[in-house]
C-alpha positions, 0 to 999 in steps of 0.5 A: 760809616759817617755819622751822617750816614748812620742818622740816615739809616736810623731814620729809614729803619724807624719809618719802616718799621712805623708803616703798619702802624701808620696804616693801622691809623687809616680811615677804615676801608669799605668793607664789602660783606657786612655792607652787603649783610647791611643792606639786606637787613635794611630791606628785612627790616622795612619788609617788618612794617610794609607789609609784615606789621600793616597786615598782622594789625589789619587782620586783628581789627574789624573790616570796617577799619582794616584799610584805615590800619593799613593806611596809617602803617604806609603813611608812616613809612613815608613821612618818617621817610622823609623826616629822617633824612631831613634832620631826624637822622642826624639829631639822633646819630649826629656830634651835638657837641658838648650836648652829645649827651642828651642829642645829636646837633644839626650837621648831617641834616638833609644828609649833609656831608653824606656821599657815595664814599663816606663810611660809618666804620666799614660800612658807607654810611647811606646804608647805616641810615637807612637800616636806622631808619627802618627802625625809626619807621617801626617804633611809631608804627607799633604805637598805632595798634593801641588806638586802632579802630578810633583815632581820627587819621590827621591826630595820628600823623600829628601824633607820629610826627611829634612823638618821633622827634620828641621821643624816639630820637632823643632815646635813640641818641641815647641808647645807640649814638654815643649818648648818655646811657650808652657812656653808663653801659646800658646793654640794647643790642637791637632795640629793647628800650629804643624800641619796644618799651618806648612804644609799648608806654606810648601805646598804654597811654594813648590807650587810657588817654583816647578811652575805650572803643564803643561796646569795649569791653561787653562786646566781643570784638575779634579779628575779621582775618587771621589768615591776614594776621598769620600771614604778617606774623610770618613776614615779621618772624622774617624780617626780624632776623635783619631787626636783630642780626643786622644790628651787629653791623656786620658779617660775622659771628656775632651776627651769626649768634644773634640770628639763631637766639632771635629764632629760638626766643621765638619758637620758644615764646610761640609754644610757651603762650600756645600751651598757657593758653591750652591750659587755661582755655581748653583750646590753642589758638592761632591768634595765641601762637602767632602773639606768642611769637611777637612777645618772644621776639621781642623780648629776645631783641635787646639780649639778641647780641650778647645772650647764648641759646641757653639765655634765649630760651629761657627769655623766650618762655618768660616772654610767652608766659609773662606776656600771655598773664599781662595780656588777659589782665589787662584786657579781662580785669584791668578792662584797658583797651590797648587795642592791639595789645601792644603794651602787654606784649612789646612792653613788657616783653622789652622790660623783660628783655632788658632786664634779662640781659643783664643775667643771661650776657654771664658767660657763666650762662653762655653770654658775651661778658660784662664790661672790664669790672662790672658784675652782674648786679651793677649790669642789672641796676643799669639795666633798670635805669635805662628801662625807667628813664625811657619808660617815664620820657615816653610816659611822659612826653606822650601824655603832653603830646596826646593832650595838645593834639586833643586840643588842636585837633581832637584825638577821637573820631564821634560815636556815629563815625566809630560806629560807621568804621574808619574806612569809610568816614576817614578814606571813603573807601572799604577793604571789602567789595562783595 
């Protein structure tokens, strides 16, 4: 064989045995399952708000002002709707460059770049935008239940607004799009501190800033429909399967985990604040299982991806008995009129959640590990960090925001308008025709 017949061999041989590895290299390919599951947990997720969180908050407050709770959950909806897709999208999962760190830049506003076949891993990325953006769509929703029954409705849009971009996103950016606390190892599979305590901080300081409801806290203020409470807890119950599972991003078994330890958490933080509150007050309430139910699934989210069954019922019963003390301390000794007691139970059920995750994601307990070299305490001590900065930006930031708006526009509706009921005074209309 000439030699130039064997350099020739030796280069075929070489390509071939480098094709696998050239198509290892290739863009990902769509991945048609985990799209599917994807988009499920995207209509799961916004089912969460529309109508599970609309309904559950609308039955906790008095017929004066149901529609007016209803109302501020759907404009939500469309206003941060449109607001992701403008440029919120991209400022909390775009590339900003060399400050990526603390936000996204401006190269996917209005869905720049954004088709039919661009892919975000092996899911098309309109899909990954919008399970996002159901999330984003929540977060402020959430917020709405602490000043519920007393905020004029053009400060609560104002509000939404600005606390969506100014807190929401940047936190967002750093806990899921590859920003700073992401890089040091903060564990949120599905929105422990993106989420709930982001909106339970802004909803204790909305509370304390816009004061007490009139008669709070002498005169007894109950739900007018617990039928309507019961039957949006049970819709978020639902939908939190996408909330959780879906934020694996994928079919398969992660997923599949996530799904059964989000059921448990909730089963267990439901009977947890049921028999709390049997022992204390003689009685179990249907409004006492059903925020049960909220506390544990909300404490369960950021451990939901990394935590076995064992973890999830631990956290369910912390959540149930953590949240039901906080709860009716804050309302009976500390007398603070979160309305809708979001802080007590979405705020402290985050910081129990995070916070757990970093013992319960042991694989000595039944979890999914740590990092190459990092032990428990020093996953325990990120954990904390992430909880603190979000907690203090959210503080923060809200405090600023409730003041400037205070000025612009006056956060409060007066005594008489109060006293009439939102419905009629900010929508003309009533829940109720008898």
């Amino acid at each position: 064989m000439t030699p130039v017949k064997s350099t020739r061999l030796l280069i075929a041989s070489l390509l071939l045995a480098a094709s696998p590895l050239a198509l290892a290299a290739e863009t990902p390919t769509l991945n048609t399952a985990n799209t599917a599951w994807l988009l499920t947990s995207s209509v799961l997720v916004l089912f969460m708000t529309i109508p599970g969180l609309a309904l559950f908050y609308g039955g906790l407050v008095r017929t004066k002002n149901v529609l007016s709770v209803l109302m501020q959950c759907f404009a939500i909806t469309c206003m941060v709707s449109i607001v992701w897709v403008l440029f919120a999208y991209s400022l909390a999962f775009g590339d900003g460059g060399g400050a990526n760190a603390w936000i996204g830049g401006m190269a996917k506003a209005l869905m720049a770049g954004i088709g039919v076949n661009t892919l975000k891993g092996d899911v098309p990325e309109t899909v990954f935008a919008m399970f996002q953006m159901t999330f984003a769509i929540i977060t402020p929703a959430l917020v709405v239940g602490a000043f519920a029954e007393r905020m004029k409705f053009s400060a609560m849009m104002l509000f939404s607004l600005l606390w969506l971009l100014l807190v929401y996103v940047p936190v967002c950016h750093w806990v899921w799009g590859d920003g700073w606390l992401q890089k040091m190892g903060v564990m949120d599979f599905a929105g422990g501190t993106v989420v709930h305590v982001n909106a339970g901080v802004a909803a204790l300081v909305a509370a304390l800033v816009l004061g007490r409801r009139k008669g709070f806290p002498e005169t007894a203020m109950p739900p007018h429909n617990l039928t309507m409470t019961v039957i949006g807890a049970c819709m978020l119950w639902v939908g939190w399967f996408g909330f959780n599972a879906g934020s694996a991003l994928a079919a398969n078994g992660t997923a599949g985990m996530t799904m059964l330890v989000t059921h448990i958490g909730a089963a267990a933080g439901s009977l947890t604040w049921m028999f709390c509150e049997w022992i204390r007050f003689g009685k179990p309430s249907v409004l006492g299982i059903v925020t049960g139910m909220v506390a544990g699934l909300g404490t369960i989210t950021p451990a939901s991806g990394f935590v076995g069954p064992l973890g999830a019922l631990v956290i369910g019963v912390t959540a149930g008995l953590v949240c039901f003390v906080a709860t009716n301390y804050m309302k009976r000794s500390l007398h603070v009129d979160d309305s809708l007691d979001v802080f007590p139970v979405h705020g402290v059920g985050g910081i129990i959640g995070t916070l757990l995750t970093g013992i319960f994601a042991a694989t000595t307990l039944g979890g999914v590990g740590f990092a190459e070299g990092v032990t428990m305490g020093k996953q325990v001590t990120t954990q904390i960090t992430g909880i603190l900065v979000t907690a203090a930006w959210s503080g923060i930031v809200t405090f600023i925001l409730l003041k400037l708006i205070d000025a612009m526009l006056g956060l409060r509706v007066t005594v008489e308008q109060e006293t009439e009921g939102l419905d009629t005074v900010l929508h003309n209309e009533t829940g109720y025709n008898l």
